[in-house]
Each structure stands twice: as structure tokens, then as C-alpha cells.
N, C-alpha and C positions, 0 to 999 in steps of 0.2 A: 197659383191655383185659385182660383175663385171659388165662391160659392153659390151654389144651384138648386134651386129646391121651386117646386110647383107652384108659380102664380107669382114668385117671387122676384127683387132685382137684386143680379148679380154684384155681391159686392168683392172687395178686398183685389178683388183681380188685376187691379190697378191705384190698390193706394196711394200708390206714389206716381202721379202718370207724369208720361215723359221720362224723359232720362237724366234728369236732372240727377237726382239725389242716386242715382245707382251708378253716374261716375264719380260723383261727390262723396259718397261710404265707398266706393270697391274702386280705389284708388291703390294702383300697383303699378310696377317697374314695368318695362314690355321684358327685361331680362331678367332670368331667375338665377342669374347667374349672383357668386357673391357681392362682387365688386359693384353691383347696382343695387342691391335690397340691404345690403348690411348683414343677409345672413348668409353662412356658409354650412353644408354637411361636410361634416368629419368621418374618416372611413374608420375611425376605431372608433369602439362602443366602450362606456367609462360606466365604468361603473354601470189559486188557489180558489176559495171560492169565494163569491162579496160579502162584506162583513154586512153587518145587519145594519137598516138606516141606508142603504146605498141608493143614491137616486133615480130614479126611474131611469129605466133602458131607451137606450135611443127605438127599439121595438114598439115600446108603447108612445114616443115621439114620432113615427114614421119610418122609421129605421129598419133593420132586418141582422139577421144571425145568421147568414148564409143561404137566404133565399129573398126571392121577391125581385124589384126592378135594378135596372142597374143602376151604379151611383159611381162619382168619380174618383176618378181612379187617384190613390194617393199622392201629395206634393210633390213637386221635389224643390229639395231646399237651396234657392241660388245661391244662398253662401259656399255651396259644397261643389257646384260646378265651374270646372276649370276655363279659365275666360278664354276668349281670342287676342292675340296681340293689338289688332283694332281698340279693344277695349280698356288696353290697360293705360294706366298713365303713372305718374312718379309716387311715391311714398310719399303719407303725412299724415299729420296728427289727426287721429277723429276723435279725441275726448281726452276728458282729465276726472279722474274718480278723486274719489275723497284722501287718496295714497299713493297715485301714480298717476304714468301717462299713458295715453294708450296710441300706439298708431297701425294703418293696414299696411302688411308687407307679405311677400309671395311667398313660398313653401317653395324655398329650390328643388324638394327632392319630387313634388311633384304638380308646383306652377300654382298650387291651391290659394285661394286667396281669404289670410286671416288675418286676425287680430295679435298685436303682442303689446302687453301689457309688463312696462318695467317697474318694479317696486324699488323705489330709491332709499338712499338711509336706511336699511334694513339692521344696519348693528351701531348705529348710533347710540344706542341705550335698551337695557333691559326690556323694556317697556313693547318697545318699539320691535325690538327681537320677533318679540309673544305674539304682539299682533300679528306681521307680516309669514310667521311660521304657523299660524290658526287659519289665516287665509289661504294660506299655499295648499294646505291640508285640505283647508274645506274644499276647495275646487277641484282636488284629486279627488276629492270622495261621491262629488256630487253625480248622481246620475238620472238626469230627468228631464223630459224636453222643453220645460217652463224654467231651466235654473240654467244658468252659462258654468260650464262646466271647461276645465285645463284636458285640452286636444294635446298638449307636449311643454317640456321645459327645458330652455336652453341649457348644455352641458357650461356648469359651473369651472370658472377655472380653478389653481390652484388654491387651495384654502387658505394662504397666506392672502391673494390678492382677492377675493371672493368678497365685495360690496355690496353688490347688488344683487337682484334676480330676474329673469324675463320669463314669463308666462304669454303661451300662445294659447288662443281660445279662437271660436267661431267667428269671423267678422257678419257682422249684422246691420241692416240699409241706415238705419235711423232707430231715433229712440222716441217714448209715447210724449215727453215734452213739444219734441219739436213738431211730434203731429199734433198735437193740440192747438200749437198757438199757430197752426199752418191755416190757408185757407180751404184746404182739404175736408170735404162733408166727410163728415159723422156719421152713418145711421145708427139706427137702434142695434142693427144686425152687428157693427164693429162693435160698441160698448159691449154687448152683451160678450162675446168672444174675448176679447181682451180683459172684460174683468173676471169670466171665466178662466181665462190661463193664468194669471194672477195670482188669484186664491190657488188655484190645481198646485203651482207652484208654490205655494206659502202653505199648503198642507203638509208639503210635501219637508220644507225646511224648519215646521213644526216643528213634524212627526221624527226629524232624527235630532228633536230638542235644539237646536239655533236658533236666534232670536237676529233677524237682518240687523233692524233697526236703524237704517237708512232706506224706508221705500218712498218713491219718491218717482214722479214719469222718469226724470231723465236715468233715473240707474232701470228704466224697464225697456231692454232691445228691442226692438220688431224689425222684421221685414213687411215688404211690399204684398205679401201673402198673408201677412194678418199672424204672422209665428210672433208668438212674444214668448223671452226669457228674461228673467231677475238676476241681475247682475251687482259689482260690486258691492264686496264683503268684507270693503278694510273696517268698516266698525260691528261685524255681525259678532257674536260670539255665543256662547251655550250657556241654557236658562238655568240660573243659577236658584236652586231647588229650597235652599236654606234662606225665609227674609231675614235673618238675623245680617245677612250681607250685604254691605251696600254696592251699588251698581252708580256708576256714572251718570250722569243727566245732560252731557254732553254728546248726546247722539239725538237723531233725527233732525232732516231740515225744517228749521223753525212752522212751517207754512201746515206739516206736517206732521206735527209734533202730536202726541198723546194728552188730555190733560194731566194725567198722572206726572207724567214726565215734566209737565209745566209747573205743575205745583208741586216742586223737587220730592218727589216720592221716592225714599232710597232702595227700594225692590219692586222691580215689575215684572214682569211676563210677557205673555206673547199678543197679548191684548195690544199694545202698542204698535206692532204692524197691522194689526186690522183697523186700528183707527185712520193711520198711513192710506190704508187702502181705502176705506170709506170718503176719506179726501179725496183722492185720485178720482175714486168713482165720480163723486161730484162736479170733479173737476173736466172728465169726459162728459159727461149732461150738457152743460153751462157753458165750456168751452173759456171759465176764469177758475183761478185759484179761490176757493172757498172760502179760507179764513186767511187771509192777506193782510199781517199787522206788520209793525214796524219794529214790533220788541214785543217779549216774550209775557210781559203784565197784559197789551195790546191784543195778545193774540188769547189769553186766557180771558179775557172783557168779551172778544167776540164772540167766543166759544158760548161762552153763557150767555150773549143774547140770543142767540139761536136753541140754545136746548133747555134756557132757563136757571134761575140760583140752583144749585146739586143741594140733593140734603144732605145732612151732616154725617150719613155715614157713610159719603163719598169724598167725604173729605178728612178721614181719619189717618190717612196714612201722607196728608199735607204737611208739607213747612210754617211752622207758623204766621210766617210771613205771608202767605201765599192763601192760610186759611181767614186768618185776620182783613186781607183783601177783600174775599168774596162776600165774608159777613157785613162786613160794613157798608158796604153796597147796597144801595137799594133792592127789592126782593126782584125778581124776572119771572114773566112768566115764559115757556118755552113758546115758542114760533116755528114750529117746523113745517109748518101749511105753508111758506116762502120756498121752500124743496124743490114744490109744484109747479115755479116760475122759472126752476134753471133751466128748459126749454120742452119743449114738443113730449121727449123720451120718457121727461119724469112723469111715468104713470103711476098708478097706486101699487104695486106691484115693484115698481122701482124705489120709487119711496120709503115703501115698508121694508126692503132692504138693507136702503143708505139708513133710515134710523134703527136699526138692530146693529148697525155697524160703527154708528156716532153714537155710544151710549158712553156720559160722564164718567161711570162708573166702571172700573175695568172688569171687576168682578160679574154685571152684567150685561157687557158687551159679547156678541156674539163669536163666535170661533170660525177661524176659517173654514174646520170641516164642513161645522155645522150652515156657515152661508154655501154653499154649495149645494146642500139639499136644499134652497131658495127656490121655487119654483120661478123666480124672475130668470132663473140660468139654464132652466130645460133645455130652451133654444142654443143658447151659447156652446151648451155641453152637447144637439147633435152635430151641428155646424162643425165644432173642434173633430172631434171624433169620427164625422162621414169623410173629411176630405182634407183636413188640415195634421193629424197626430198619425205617428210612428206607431200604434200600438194598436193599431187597428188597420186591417186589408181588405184590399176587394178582390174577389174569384169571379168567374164569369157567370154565376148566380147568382151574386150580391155583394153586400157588404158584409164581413167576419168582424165582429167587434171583440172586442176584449172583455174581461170579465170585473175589469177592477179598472174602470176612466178614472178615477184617481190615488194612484199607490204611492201610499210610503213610503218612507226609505227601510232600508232590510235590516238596520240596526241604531243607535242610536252613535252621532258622529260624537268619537273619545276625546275627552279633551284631557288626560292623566298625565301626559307627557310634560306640560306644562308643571306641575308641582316639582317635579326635578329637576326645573332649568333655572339655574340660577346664576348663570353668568353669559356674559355676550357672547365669550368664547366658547363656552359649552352651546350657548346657541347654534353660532356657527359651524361647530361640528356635525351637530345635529340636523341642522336643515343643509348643509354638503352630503350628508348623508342620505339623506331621505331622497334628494334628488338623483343621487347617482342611483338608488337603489328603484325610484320609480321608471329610471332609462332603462335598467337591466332588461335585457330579453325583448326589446321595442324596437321601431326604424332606428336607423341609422343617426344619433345624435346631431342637433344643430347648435351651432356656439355664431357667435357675434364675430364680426368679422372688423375690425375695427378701423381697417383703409379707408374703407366704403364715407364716401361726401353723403351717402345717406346714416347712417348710424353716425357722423358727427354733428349732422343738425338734429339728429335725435336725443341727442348727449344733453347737445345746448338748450333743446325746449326742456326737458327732464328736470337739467339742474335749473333754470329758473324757475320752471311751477312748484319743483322742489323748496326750493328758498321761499316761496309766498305761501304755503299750504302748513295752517298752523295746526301743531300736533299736542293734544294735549291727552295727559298720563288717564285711565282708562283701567275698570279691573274687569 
């Protein structure tokens, strides 16, 4: 679905032109049969109103509430229609997250073509237990069209041979890396929308207290329609309320990293993904990576030439090491008037954005809600909302918007379960548990079909990205 608006040119309608990249992601069997996908169905079954501060209505953007001209008609999302046999071709890998692999295969029970993602070594270690039963969880719980959320989980086998786990999710064209460094135009019209979903979604994994803490283009999906979801959450976990606590410093990609997090700060918050994002942003402008060091003192040098020495009471909850650095350095003055050269886009309106959202200090960097009432995202936020989002319809009088363009979650996602696991095997009881117990009362269960020449070259990439993917312990 592209987008349409008076005087305007139509973008997104063809982000990906040609056909390249849409046999390249939606690469499937022509047979949905098991013996070709690896997967089989099994015939037994196992086991209000807007808060206040809310951004202007698409109405006062040109928009309408059930009157006025027409507008187009809702998406539909090509991940969810069923191909032609012309179109399909063999299984294969389309990613490697920070904890598994993921590749596209069909939905025997109804030709659908998705994502499945296996989490390897899952009882390796305690450790490793926690994480991969916080992620299973998380992606059951998730519900929101900016956040990749588990469509189904393979039925587990017997609990004595129970290894591993497969999660099916939505297959999706491409991710915002590979459109970045593609030779695909930008306009202002894409940035705006996609940093728009971004944040919608990073409100949204706030607001039920998760902290990603890997954003980053390549974990951000898109389609050729400009739909973007936030995906893998092998290092995401829940913001931990007490600083008396310390928190790992071995999350985010270096490129993307927080200062905080660089100057080993042992409690953060959610400030950290918006710094994430303020990179990305930049990094959509310019069409390069913003702060591009080689090591982590590197990328803390660049950070401060661009926004200047921090004062020292952003640097109070530094390493010493880390504060003895910046001190001893000559003083910097900030340069962010360079913002204005990463191309055409960065207007003053863009700008005064990206520095509310690169600010040293975590304490007053801005929050995702809060960039979204940005007036640089009014556009972003009709554009989503007239032709691209679920939560809004058109009647043959207009467009029906929603009341609430970006909602929360309904509760806050639990993480208690965790203080009473204290062994691998209570682990694995636990998440055999959970899984039988999320098939109950659903389709017809899928399990792994293990004949299949596709599920053993699947084995074989698994267990070698397995073996090179270093894991380190994490609270």
C-alpha cells in the first residue's frame, strides 16, 4: 500500500522494487507437505479515552473521524497472503539474532508463509534457561503492530529429549539495515514513518517495563509497505527498579551503545533504547553509521566530540576508569550544527529531535513517549494511521481513527517466575509446561519432522552459528 496525500509523491509503494528481495525473504517449499518444509501437523492436540499530552489528531493534520474525503483503504500485509506455487521456492536461512537462527518455511496447515525461529542450547545452563524462557514469554505476551510477536510454537517433545525450542513468528521482506545501506531513496516521507513505528513500538515495550537493549536497524523488520516491527529479545529483559542492582554492560551493538552503558554504569533504564534510536534516526538521514569506532574508549571519544565534555554530574554514576578518561582530555565544546550536513532531511525540526534524543545524560534524555509528541512526527503519525496501521478503518465516508495511535500494553509483562527457578530442570519443566499449556485450545499443533533434507541442513546451520555465538552470563 503506498501512500497518498494531496500534491504529494507516492512513497513506500515500492520500496523494494522489482522482485528481487520478495523471492529473496518469502522463500518457501512449492510443497506444504511435511517431507519438503521440515514441518509436520499432528492430529492430536498436547497439551478508552486519550490520556492527556496525546498528540494531535490526524483531524487537525487533514485526517477525518468518519467524515470527509475518501482515503485508502487499509493494507494488507504480504506476509499474511498465501503465495502461488509460481512463487515459491526451497527453504533457507534469512537471519541470525543475537540467540538463534531464523529461517522462512510454509505453515502446512494452511500454505502461510513464516518465520521460525530455533533457540539452541536452551538448558545448557541456568543462565541461559532464564534468558531463553523471558524471551518465549515475552513474544507470547507481546501484542502490538510495531513489536514481532510468536503466531505459534512447535509441540515440544518428550521432556526427557526436549533441547531446544522453535518459535514461529510473521516472516517479514527485509530489515532497516539492509535498506539503509541499499541504493534505495530515502525520502523524508520513509524516515518520518519508520522512526515513527519505532518509538510507537518502544512505547509500547516501555510501557509493560522491558528494556530491548539490542535496537539496532538490523533487529528492526520492514516490509515493502513501509510496516516496521522490533524484533529479537534474546538480551531484552525487565527494568530493574532497585540501582542498588547491578545490570550487565554487555548488551547493545557497540555502534549503538548508550554513554551510560559505555562508561560501565551499573543501572540504567530505558533511556538506553532511545539513545539506540536517536543513532538509527541519524543513521536514516546520512545513510552512515553515526558513531563508527573500533572499540568501546573509541566510540566514547566520538560521542564527546559531537556533543561536547559532559559535566560532571553526568558522569557520576561512571567507572572510574571511564570518568578519569573524559577528565583528562582536553575540554570539547559540543558540535551538533554537523547534524545539518547528514543530508537534505535534517531540517531544524529534525535536528531538534536527534538532540533531545542524543543527550549524555540519561537522566535528560528524552523518553519515547515523550518524542512522539515531536511535532517532526505529526506526518509520520498521519501517513501510519490513514493507510498503513490495524487500528484504524475506512467506511465509505472516510477514515475511523482510533482513539489512542499509541497504546500501551494492558499490564506490566511479570517477570516473578524467575526467583523460583533455580535449576535447569525445573527450568525445563517449566517452559514444557508453558508451551503445552499456550497450544491448549489452538490449531492443530506443529512438531518438527526430522526426515525432512530441509530440517537437516537446518540442524546443521543452527549448530554451527551455535558454536560461534558467544554467550555471556547476564542478570
Amino acid at each position: 500500500m503506498a501512500f497518498h496525500g494531496a500534491g504529494r509523491q507516492t512513497v513506500c509503494g515500492d520500496l523494494f522494487p522489482g522482485s528481487e528481495l520478495g523471492h529473496k525473504y518469502f522463500c518457501v517449499n512449492s510443497s506444504c507437505g511435511a517431507p519438503s518444509t521440515g514441518l509436520s501437523a499432528t492430529s492430536c492436540l498436547t497439551g478508552p479515552t486519550a490520556p492527556a499530552g496525546t498528540p494531535r489528531h490526524p483531524t487537525a493534520l487533514g485526517g477525518s473521524t468518519g467524515g470527509g474525503a475518501a482515503v485508502p483503504q487499509p493494507y494488507s500485509n504480504p506476509a499474511s497472503e498465501v503465495p502461488s506455487p509460481a512463487e515459491m521456492e526451497p527453504d533457507r536461512p534469512i537471519g541470525y539474532g543475537a540467540f538463534g537462527v531464523v529461517w522462512s518455511v510454509t505453515d502446512p496447515r494452511d500454505g502461510r508463509k513464516v518465520a521460525l525461529k530455533k533457540m539452541p542450547n536452551v538448558f545448557q545452563n541456568l543462565v541461559s534457561c532464564k534468558r531463553v524462557f523471558r524471551e518465549l514469554r515475552m513474544l507470547c505476551f507481546f501484542k502490538h503492530d510495531n513489536v514481532l510477536s510468536a503466531l505459534d510454537i512447535l509441540q515440544p517433545p518428550q521432556i526427557d529429549c526436549f533441547e531446544e525450542i522453535y518459535v514461529i513468528t510473521e516472516l517479514m521482506q527485509s530489515d532497516l539495515h539492509k535498506v539503509i545501506v541499499s541504493p534505495q531513496p530515502l525520502t523524508t516521507d520513509h524516515i518520518k514513518v519508520f522512526l515513527y513505528q519505532i518509538l510507537r513500538g518502544l512505547k509500547y515495550l516501555h510501557s509493560a517495563g522491558i528494556l530491548h537493549r539490542d535496537i539496532k536497524p538490523g533487529n528492526l523488520l520492514v516490509n515493502s509497505n513501509c510496516l516496521l516491527k522490533i524484533c529479537d529479545f534474546g538480551l531484552a529483559r525487565v527494568e530493574e527498579p532497585d540501582p542498588s542492582r547491578h545490570m550487565t554492560q554487555e548488551v547493545v551493538t557497540q555502534y549503538y551503545r548508550a554513554p551510560e552503558v559505555l562508561m560501565g554504569c551499573r543501572h540504567y533504564g530505558s533511556a538506553i533504547d532511545v539513545w539506540s534510536v536517536g543513532c538509527i534516526f541519524a543513521e536514516l538521514l546520512g545513510r552512515r553509521i553515526l558513531f563508527q569506532a573500533q572499540s568501546p574508549i573509541q566510540q566514547l571519544d566520538l560521542i564527546t566530540d559531537l556533543l561536547g565534555t559532559p559535566p560532571l554530574s553526568a558522569l557520576a554514576s561512571a567507572c572510574e576508569g571511564a570518568r578519569a578518561h573524559i577528565l583528562r582530555g582536553p575540554h570539547k565544546p559540543p558540535s551538533l550544527s554537523v547534524l545539518y550536513m547528514l543530508s537534505d532531511g535534517a531540517t531544524h525540526e529534525a535536528v531538534h529531535l536527534l538532540c533531545r534524543m542524543l543527550v549524555f545524560d540519561p537522566a535528560k534524555r528524552i523518553s519515547g513517549s515523550d518524542a512522539l509528541s515531536h511535532p517532526y512526527l505529526d506526518e509520520g503519525r498521519l501517513r501510519y494511521h490513514t493507510c498503513m496501521c490495524q487500528c484504524c478503518y475506512s467506511v465509505p465516508s472516510g477514515r475511523v481513527y482510533t482513539r489512542d495511535f499509541e497504546p500501551v500494553a494492558e499490564r506490566p509483562f511479570s517477570h516473578s517466575y524467575e526467583n523460583s527457578l533455580l535449576s535447569v530442570w525445573q527450568g525445563k519443566e517449566l517452559i514444557h509446561r508453558f508451551i503445552t499449556e499456550h497450544q491448549q485450545g489452538k490449531r492443530v499443533p506443529l512438531c518438527i519432522n526430522p526426515q525432512s533434507a530441509a530440517f537437516k541442513t537446518f540442524i546443521r546451520s543452527t549448530a554451527w552459528h551455535s558454536s560461534k555465538v558467544s554467550r555471556k552470563e547476564e542478570r
